[in-house]
N, C-alpha and C positions, 0 to 999 in steps of 0.2 A: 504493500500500500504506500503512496505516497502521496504528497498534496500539493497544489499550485495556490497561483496566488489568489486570494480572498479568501483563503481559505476549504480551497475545495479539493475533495479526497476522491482522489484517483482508485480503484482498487485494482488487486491482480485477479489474473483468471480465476485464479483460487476462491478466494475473496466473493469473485460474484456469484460461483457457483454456490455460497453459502451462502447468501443474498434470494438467491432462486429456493432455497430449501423453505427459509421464511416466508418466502412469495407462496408458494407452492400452497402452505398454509394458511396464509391470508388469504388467497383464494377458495383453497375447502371449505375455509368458514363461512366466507359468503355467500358461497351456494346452499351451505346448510341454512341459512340467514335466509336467503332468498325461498327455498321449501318454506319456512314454518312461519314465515308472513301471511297472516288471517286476519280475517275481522275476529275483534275480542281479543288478541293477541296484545297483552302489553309490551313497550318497550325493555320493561326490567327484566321480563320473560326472555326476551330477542339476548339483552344482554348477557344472561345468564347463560345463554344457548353458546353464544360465541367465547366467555371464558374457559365455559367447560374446553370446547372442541379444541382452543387454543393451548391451553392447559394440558391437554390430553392426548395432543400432537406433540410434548416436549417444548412448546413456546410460553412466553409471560407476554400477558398486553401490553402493549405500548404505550397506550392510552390512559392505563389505571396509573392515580398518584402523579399525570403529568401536569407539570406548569402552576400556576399559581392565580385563583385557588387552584388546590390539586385535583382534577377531575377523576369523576368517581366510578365513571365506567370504564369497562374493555370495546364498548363501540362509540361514535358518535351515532343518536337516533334522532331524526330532524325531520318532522313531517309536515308539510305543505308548506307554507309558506316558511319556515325555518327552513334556512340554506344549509348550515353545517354546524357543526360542534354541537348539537343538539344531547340535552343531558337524558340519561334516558331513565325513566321513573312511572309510574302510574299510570302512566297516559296509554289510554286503549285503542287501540287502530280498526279505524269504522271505514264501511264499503266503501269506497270511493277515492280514500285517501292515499296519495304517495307518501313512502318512506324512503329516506335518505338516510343509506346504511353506510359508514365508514369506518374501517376496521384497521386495526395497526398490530403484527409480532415480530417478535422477538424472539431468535435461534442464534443459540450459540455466538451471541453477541451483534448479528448481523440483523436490521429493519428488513419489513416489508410492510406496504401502505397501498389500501385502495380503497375502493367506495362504490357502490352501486344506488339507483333508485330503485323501486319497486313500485307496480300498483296494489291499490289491496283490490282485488276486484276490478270489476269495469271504471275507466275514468273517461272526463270529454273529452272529447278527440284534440284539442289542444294542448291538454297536459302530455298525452298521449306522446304527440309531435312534439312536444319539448324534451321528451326524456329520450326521444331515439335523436334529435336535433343536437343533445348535449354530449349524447353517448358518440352521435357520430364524428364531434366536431376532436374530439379525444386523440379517435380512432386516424382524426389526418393531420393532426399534429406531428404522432407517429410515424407518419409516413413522408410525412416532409425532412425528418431528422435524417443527415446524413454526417457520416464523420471529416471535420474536417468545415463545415457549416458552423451554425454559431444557434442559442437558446432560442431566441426570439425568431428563427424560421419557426418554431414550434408553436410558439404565441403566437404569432401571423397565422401560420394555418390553422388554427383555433378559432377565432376569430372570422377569418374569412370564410368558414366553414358556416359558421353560428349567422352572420350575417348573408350570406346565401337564402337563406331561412326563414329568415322574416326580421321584425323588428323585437328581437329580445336582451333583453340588460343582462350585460355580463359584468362580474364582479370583477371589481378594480383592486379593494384595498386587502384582498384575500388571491392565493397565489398555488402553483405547485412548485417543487422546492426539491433539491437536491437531498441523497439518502444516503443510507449505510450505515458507521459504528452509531450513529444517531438518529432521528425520525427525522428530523429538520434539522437541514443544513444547509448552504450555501450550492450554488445559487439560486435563488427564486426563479419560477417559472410563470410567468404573466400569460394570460389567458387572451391577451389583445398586445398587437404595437406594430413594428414592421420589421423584417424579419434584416437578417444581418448583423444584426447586435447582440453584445453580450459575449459570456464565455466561450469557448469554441466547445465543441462536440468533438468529446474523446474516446479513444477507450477504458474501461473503466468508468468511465462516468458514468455513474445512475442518478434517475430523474424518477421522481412522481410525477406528473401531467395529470393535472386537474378543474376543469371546466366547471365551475357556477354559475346557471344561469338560469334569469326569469322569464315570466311572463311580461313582466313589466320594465319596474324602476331597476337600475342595478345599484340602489343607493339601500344601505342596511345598518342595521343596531344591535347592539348586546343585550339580551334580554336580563331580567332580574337577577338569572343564576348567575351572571358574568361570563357565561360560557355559550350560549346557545347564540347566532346569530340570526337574525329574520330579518324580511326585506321591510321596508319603511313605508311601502303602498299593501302591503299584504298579500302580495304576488306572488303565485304560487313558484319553487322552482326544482332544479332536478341538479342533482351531483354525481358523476363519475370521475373515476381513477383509476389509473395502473400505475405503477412502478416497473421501468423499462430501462435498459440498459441498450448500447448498440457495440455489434458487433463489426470484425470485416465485412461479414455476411449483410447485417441490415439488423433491425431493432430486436431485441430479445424483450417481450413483455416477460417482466418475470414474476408479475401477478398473476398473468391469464393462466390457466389449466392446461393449455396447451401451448403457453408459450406465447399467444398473439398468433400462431401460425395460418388459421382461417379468415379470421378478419385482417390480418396484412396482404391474404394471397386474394383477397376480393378487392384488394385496392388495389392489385398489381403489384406490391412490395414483396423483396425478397425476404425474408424469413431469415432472422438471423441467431435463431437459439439451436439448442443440441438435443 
């Protein structure tokens, strides 16, 4: 491992394949997450769901005990109009509603981070469109990263993805952010700008890529708990992430289950995990 400047941690092959062992897990958990999303279903319930799995794969949360106050879950649960960091507690999830699951472990010293939406049931076909619009705009961030390019081709395709789209507020003062011996690290990942800026795209370098976006305002608040974030017009919105790494080959999602390798090879993108 080594690190450049501002602070950012290069890993070795080694390094990331133990990076992908965490991903690997943060993804089982979210599909177990993503099963046992019901109406009736409380948040505390979801969380408990994903300590156990975490826990029981060899991993510690990421999440639990982080930051200050210390948050008190193993997930963020954030439903409708709450974007992220959502504390998860009582709150019972009714037809209609989306949830915004994001999940963080910890193996053997090395993060893995990502986050999905869900419906609980049928929603309007806008929300609908926003959560495949946020999922998709992810998915071409990904596919813009080449090594030897710089962060912000990632935020442009983000961006120009989302705005394709229609007219949806994406979050500014909230970011995806560089990973590994830590959950957050250096450099930040901006979800909009133009592209050519910023760090270069190396090997070794792992990124989170993470899309917030609404129906509406992209302007938001802290709610009571100090942790939960919500949009300021009450707009509903949707969150995804992977934790991706790039290869000689091309991007290794090292969240996805499979790597990224379906969703890169339907964008044309070469496939760059093992």
């Amino acid at each position: 491992m080594g690190w450049r400047d501002r602070g950012i941690e290069i890993k070795t092959p080694e390094q990331i394949a133990k990076m992908r062992v965490a991903g690997l897990l943060v993804g089982e958990t979210l599909e177990v997450l993503r099963a046992a999303v019901r109406v009736g279903i409380s948040t505390a319930e979801l969380d408990a769901i994903a300590e156990d799995n975490i826990r029981s794969g060899g991993g510690i949360p990421s999440f639990k005990g982080y930051g200050h106050p210390p948050f008190p879950g193993s997930i963020c649960a954030s439903v409708n109009d709450e974007v992220v960091h959502g504390v998860p507690g009582e709150r019972v999830l009714a037809a209609g509603d989306v949830i915004s699951i994001d999940c963080g472990a910890i193996v053997d010293g090395w993060h893995g981070d990502a986050a999905i939406t869900v419906a609980v049931g049928e929603v309007p076909a806008e929300v609908q469109t926003l959560m495949e619009v946020t999922e998709g705009s992810m998915w071409a961030g990904f596919a813009a990263a080449r090594l030897g390019g710089r962060v912000s081709d990632i935020s442009h395709a983000v961006e120009a993805h989302v705005r394709r789209h229609g007219d949806y507020g994406i979050l500014e003062d909230y970011t995806g952010h560089g990973i590994g011996t830590e959950m957050h690290q250096p450099p930040n990942v901006p979800n909009y700008g133009k592209p050519g800026k910023g760090p270069k795209l190396e090997l070794g370098l792992a990124l989170a890529v993470e899309p917030m976006v609404t129906l509406g305002s992209k302007h938001t608040l802290v709610a009571e708990d100090d942790w939960t974030i919500v949009t300021t017009d009450e707009s509903w919105a949707a969150h995804f992430e992977h934790t991706f790494t790039l290869t000689e080959r091309g991007p290794w999602v090292l969240t996805a289950i499979d790597g990224g390798e379906a969703k890169l090879a339907e964008l044309g993108v070469p496939f760059g995990g093992r």
